[in-house]
N, CA, C and O atoms as CSV, one atom per row, in Angstrom:
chain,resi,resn,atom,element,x,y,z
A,1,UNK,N,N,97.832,102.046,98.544
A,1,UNK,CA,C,98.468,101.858,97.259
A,1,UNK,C,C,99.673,102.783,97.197
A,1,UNK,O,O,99.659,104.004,97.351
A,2,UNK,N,N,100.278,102.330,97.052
A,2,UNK,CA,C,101.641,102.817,96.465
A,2,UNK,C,C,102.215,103.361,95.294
A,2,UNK,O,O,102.059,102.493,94.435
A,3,UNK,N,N,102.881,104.475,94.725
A,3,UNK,CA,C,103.387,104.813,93.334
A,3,UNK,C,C,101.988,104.598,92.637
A,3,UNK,O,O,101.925,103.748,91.749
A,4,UNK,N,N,100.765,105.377,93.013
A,4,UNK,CA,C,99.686,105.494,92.108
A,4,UNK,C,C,99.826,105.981,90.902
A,4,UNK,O,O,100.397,107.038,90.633
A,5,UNK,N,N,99.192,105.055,89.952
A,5,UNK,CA,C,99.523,106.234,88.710
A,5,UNK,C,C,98.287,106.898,88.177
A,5,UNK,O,O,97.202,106.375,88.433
A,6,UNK,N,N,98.349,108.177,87.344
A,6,UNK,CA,C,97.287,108.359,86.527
A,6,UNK,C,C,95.786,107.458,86.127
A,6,UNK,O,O,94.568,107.598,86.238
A,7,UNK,N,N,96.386,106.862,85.810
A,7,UNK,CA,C,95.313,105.767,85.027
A,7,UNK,C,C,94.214,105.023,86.383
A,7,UNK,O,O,93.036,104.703,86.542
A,8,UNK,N,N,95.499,105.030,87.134
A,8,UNK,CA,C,94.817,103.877,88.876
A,8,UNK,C,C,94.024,105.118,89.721
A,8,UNK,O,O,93.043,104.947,90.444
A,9,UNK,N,N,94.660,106.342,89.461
A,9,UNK,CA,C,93.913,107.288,90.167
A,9,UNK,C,C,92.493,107.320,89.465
A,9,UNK,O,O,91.429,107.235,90.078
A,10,UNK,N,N,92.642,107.469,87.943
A,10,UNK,CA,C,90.788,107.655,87.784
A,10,UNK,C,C,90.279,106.387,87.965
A,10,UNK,O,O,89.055,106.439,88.086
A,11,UNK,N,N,90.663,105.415,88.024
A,11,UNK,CA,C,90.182,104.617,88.421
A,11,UNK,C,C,89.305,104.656,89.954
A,11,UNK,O,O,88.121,104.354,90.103
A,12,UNK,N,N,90.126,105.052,90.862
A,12,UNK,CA,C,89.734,105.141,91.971
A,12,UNK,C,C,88.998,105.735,91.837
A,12,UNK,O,O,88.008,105.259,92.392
A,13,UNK,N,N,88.707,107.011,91.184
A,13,UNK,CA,C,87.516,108.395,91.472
A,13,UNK,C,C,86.525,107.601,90.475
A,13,UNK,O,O,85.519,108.286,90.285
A,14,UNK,N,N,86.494,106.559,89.882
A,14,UNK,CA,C,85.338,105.673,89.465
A,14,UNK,C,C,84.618,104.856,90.321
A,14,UNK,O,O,83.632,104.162,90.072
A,15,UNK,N,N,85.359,105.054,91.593
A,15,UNK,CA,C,84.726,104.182,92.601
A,15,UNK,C,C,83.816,105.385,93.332
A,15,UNK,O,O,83.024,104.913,94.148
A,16,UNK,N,N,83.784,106.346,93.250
A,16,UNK,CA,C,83.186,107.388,94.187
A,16,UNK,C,C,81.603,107.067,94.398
A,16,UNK,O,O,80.857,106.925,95.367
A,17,UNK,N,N,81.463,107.022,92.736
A,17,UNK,CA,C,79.745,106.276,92.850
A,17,UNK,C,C,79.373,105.427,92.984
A,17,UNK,O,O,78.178,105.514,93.264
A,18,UNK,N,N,79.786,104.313,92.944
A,18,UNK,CA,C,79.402,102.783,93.464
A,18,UNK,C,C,79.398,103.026,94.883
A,18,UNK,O,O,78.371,102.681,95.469
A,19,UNK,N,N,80.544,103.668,95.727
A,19,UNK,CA,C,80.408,103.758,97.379
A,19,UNK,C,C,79.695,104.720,97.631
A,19,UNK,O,O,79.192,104.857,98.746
A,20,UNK,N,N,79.504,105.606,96.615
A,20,UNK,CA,C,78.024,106.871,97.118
A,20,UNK,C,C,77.069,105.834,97.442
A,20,UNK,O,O,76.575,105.799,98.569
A,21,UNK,N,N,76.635,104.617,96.163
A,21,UNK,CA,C,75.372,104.755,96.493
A,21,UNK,C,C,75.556,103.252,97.362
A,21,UNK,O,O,74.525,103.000,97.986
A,22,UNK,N,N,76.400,102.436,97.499
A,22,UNK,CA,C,76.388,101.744,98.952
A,22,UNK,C,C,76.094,101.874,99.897
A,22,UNK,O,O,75.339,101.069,100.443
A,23,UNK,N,N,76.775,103.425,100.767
A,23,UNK,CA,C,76.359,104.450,101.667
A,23,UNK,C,C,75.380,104.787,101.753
A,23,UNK,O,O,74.705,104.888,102.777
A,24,UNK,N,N,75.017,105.111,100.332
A,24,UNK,CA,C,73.418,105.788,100.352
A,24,UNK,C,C,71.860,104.831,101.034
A,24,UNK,O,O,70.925,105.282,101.696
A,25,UNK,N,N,72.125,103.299,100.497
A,25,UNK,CA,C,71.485,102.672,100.790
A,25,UNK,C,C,72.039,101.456,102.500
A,25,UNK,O,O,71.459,100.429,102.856
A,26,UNK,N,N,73.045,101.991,103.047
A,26,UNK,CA,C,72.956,101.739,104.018
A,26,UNK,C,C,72.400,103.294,105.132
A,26,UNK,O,O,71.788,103.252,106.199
A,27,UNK,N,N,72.810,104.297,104.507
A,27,UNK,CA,C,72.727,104.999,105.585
A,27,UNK,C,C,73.715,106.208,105.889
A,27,UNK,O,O,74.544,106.000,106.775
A,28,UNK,N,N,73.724,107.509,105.226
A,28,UNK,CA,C,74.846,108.292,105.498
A,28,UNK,C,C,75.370,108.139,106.985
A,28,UNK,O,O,76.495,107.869,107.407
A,29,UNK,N,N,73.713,108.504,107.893
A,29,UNK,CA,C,73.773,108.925,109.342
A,29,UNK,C,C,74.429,107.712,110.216
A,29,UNK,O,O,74.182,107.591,111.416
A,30,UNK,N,N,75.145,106.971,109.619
A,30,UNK,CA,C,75.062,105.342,110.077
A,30,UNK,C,C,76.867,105.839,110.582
A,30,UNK,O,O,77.441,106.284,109.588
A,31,UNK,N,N,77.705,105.842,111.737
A,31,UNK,CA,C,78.889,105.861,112.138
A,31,UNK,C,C,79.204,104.063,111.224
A,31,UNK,O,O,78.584,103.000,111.219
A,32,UNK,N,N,80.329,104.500,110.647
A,32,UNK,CA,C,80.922,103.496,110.092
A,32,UNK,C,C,81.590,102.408,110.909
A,32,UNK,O,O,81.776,101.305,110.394
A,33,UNK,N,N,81.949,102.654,112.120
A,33,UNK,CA,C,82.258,101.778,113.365
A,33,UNK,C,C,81.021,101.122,113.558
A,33,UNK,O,O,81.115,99.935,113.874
A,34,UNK,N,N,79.619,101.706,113.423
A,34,UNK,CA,C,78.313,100.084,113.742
A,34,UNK,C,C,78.130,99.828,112.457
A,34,UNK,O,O,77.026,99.310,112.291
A,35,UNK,N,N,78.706,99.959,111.506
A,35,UNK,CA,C,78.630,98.621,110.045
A,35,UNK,C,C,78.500,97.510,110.654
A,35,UNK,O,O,79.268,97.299,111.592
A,36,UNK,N,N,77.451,96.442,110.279
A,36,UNK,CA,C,77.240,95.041,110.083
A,36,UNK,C,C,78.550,94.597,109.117
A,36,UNK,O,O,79.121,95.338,108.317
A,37,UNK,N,N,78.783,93.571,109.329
A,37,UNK,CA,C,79.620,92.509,108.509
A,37,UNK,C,C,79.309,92.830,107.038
A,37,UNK,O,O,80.095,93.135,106.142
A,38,UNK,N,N,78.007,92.691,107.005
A,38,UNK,CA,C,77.210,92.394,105.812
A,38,UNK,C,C,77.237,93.907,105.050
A,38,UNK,O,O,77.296,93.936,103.821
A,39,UNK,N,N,77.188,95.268,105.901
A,39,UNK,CA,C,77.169,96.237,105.187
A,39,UNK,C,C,78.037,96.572,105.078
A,39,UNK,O,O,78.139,97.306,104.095
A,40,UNK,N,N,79.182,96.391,105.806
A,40,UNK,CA,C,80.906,96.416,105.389
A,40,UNK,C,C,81.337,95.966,104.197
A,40,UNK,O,O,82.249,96.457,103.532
A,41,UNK,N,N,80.619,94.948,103.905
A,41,UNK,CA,C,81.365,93.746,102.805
A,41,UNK,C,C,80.464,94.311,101.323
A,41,UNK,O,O,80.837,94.138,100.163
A,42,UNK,N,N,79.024,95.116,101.842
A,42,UNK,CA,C,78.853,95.765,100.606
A,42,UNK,C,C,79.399,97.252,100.089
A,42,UNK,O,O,78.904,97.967,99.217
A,43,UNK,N,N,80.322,97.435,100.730
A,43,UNK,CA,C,80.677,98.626,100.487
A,43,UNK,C,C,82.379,98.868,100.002
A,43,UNK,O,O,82.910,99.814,99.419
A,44,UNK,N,N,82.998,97.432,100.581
A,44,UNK,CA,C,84.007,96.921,99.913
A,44,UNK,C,C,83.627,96.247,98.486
A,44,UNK,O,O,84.526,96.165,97.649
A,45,UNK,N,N,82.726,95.910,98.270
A,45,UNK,CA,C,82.072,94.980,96.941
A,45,UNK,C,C,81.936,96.228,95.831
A,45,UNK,O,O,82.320,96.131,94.666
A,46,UNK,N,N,81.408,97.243,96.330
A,46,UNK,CA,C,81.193,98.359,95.949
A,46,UNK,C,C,82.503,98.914,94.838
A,46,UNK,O,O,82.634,98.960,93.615
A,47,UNK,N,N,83.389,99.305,96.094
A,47,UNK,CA,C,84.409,99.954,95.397
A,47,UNK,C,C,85.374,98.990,94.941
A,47,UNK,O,O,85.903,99.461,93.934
A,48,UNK,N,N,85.801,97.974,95.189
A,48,UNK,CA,C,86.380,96.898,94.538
A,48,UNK,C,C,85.946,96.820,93.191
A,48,UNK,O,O,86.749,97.015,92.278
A,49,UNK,N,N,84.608,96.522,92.950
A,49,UNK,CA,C,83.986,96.067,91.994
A,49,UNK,C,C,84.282,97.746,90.679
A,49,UNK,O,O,84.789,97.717,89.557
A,50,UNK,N,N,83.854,98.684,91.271
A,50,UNK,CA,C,83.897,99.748,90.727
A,50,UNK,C,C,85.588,99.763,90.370
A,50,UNK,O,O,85.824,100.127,89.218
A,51,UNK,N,N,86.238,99.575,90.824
A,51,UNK,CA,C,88.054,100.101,90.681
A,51,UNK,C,C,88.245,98.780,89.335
A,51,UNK,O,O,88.971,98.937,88.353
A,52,UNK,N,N,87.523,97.698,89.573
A,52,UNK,CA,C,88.187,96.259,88.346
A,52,UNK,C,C,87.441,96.983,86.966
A,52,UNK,O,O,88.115,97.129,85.947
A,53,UNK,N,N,85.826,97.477,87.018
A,53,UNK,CA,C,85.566,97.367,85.937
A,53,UNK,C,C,86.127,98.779,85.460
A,53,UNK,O,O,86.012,98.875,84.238
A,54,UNK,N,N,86.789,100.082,86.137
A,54,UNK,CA,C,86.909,100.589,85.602
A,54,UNK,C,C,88.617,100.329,84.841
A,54,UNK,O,O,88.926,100.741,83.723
A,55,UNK,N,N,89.346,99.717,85.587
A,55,UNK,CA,C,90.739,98.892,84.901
A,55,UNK,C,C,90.721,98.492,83.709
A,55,UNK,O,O,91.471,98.755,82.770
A,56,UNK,N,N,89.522,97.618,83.809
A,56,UNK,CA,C,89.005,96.409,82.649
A,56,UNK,C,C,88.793,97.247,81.476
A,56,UNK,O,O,89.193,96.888,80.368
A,57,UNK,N,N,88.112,98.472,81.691
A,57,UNK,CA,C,87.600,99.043,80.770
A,57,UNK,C,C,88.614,100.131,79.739
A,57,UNK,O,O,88.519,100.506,78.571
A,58,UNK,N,N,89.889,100.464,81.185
A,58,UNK,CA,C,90.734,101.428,80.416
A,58,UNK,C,C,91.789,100.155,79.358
A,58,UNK,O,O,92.374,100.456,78.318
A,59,UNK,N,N,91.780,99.131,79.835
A,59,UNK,CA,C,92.657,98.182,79.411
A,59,UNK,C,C,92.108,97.337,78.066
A,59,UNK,O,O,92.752,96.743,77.201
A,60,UNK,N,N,90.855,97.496,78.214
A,60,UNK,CA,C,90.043,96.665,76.893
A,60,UNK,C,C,90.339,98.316,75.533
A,60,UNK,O,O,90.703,98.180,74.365
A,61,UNK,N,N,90.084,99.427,76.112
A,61,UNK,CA,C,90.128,100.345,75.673
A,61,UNK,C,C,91.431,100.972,74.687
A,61,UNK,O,O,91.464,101.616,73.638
A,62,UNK,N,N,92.341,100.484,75.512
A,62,UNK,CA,C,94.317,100.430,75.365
A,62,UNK,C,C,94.517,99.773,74.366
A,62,UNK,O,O,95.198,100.132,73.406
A,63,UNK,N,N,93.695,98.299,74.545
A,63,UNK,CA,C,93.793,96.556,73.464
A,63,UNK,C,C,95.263,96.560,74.129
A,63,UNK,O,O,96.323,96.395,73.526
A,64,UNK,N,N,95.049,96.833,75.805
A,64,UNK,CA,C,96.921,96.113,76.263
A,64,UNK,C,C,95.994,94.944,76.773
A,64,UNK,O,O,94.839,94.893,77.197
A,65,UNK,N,N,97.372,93.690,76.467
A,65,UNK,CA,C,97.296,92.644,76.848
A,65,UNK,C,C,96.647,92.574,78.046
A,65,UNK,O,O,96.673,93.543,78.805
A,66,UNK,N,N,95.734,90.992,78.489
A,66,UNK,CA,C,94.938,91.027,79.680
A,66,UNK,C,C,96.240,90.558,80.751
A,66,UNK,O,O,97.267,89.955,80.438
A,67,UNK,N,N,95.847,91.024,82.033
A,67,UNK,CA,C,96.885,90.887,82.914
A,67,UNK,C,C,96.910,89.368,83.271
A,67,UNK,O,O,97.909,88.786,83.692
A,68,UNK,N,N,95.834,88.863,83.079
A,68,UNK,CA,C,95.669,87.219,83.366
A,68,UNK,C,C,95.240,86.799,81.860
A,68,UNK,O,O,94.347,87.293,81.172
A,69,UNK,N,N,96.262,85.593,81.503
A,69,UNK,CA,C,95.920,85.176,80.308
A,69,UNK,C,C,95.410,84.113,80.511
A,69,UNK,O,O,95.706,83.314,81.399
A,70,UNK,N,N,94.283,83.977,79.386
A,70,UNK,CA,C,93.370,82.641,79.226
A,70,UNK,C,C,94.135,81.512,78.790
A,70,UNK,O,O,95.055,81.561,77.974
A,71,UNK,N,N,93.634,80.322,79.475
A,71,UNK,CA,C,94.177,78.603,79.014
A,71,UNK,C,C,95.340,78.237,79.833
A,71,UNK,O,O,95.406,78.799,80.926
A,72,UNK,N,N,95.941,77.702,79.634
A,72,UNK,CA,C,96.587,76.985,80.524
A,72,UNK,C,C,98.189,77.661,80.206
A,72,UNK,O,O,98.548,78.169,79.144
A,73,UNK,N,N,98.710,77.555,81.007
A,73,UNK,CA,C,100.826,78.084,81.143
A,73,UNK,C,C,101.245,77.130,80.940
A,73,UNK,O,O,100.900,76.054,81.427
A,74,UNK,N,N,102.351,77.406,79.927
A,74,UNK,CA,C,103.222,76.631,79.125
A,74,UNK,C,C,104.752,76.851,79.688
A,74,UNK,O,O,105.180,77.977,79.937
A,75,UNK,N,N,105.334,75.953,79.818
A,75,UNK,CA,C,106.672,75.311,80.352
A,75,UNK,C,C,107.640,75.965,79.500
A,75,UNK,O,O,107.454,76.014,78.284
A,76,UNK,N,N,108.648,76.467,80.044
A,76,UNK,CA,C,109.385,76.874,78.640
A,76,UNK,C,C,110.100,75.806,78.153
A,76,UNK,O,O,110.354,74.917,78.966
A,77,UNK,N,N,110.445,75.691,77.142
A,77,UNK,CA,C,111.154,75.085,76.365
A,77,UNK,C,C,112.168,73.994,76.653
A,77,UNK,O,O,112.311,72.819,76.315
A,78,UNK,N,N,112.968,75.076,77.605
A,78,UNK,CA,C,114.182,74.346,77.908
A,78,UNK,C,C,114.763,74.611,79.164
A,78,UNK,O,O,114.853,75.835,79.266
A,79,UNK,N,N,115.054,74.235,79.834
A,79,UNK,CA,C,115.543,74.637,81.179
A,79,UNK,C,C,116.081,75.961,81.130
A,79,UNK,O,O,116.844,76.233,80.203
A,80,UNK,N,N,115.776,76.902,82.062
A,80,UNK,CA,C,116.293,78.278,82.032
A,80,UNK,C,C,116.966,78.605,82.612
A,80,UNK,O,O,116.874,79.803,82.880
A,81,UNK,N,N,118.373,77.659,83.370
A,81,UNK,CA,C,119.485,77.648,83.526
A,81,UNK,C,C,120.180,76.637,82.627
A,81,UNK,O,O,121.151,76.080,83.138
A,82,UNK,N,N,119.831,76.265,81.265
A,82,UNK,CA,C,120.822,75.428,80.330
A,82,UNK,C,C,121.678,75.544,79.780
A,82,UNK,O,O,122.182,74.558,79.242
A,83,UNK,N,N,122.261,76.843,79.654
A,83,UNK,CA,C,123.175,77.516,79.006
A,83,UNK,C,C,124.524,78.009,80.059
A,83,UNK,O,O,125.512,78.645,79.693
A,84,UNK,N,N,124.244,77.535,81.376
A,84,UNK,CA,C,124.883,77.348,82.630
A,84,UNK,C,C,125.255,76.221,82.933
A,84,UNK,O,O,125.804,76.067,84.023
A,85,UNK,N,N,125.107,75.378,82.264
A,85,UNK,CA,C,125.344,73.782,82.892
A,85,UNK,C,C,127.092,73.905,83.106
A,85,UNK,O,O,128.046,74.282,82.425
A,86,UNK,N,N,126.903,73.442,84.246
A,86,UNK,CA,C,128.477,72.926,85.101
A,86,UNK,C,C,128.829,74.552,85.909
A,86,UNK,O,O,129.777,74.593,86.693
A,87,UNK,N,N,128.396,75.219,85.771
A,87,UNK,CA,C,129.113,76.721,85.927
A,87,UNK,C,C,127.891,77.162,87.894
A,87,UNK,O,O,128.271,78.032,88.678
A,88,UNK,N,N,126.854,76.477,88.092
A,88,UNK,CA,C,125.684,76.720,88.890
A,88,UNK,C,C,126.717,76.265,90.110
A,88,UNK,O,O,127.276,75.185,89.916
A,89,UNK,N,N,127.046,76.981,91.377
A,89,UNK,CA,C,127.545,76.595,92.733
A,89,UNK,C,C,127.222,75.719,92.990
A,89,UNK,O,O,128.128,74.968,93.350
A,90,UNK,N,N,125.505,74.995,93.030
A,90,UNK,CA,C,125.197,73.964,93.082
A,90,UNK,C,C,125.517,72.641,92.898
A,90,UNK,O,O,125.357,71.746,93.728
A,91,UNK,N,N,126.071,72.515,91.559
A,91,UNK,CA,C,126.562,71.518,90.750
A,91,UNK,C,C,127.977,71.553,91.038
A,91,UNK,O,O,128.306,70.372,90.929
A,92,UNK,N,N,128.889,72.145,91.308
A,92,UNK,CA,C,130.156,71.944,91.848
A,92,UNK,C,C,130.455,70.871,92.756
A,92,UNK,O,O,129.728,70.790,93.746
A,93,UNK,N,N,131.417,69.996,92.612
A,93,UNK,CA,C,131.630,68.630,93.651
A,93,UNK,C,C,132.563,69.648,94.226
A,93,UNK,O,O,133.003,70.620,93.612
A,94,UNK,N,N,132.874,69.260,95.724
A,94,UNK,CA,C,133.783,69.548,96.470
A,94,UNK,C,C,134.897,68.985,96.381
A,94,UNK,O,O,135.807,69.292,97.150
């Protein structure tokens, strides 16, 4: 991640315990190079899961807008080069 901010950092340190106890129940003593597929993918599930709900939670918390809005996307209005007509390189005859 890149340009972390505040907010994404505690986020992350919200993941500490979901992958504690992933780890925990695969196996501290376990070299992370012989992970199974399966215990890889729970330990990504882990902290993934841990990093959304803690987002979800600073963001429900904020009342900022959801980053994905519900129902369907609406067209704008009017073409959003209409106020350009004839002036677009495109539209130029040679």
């Amino acid at each position: 991640m890149l340009n972390v901010t505040d907010i994404e950092k505690a986020a992350l340190r919200e993941c500490l315990k979901p992958f504690g106890d992933a780890a925990t129940a695969i196996g501290f003593d376990k070299p992370l190079g012989a992970y199974s597929e399966a215990e890889a993918m729970t330990v990504v599930e882990a902290i993934v899961s841990g990093y959304v709900a803690a987002m979800t939670q600073y963001h429900e918390s904020a009342r900022c807008a959801p980053v994905r809005s519900p129902g369907e996307r609406s067209e704008p209005k009017t073409h959003l080069f209409s106020d350009l007509e004839g002036e677009l390189p495109w539209e130029k005859s040679a």
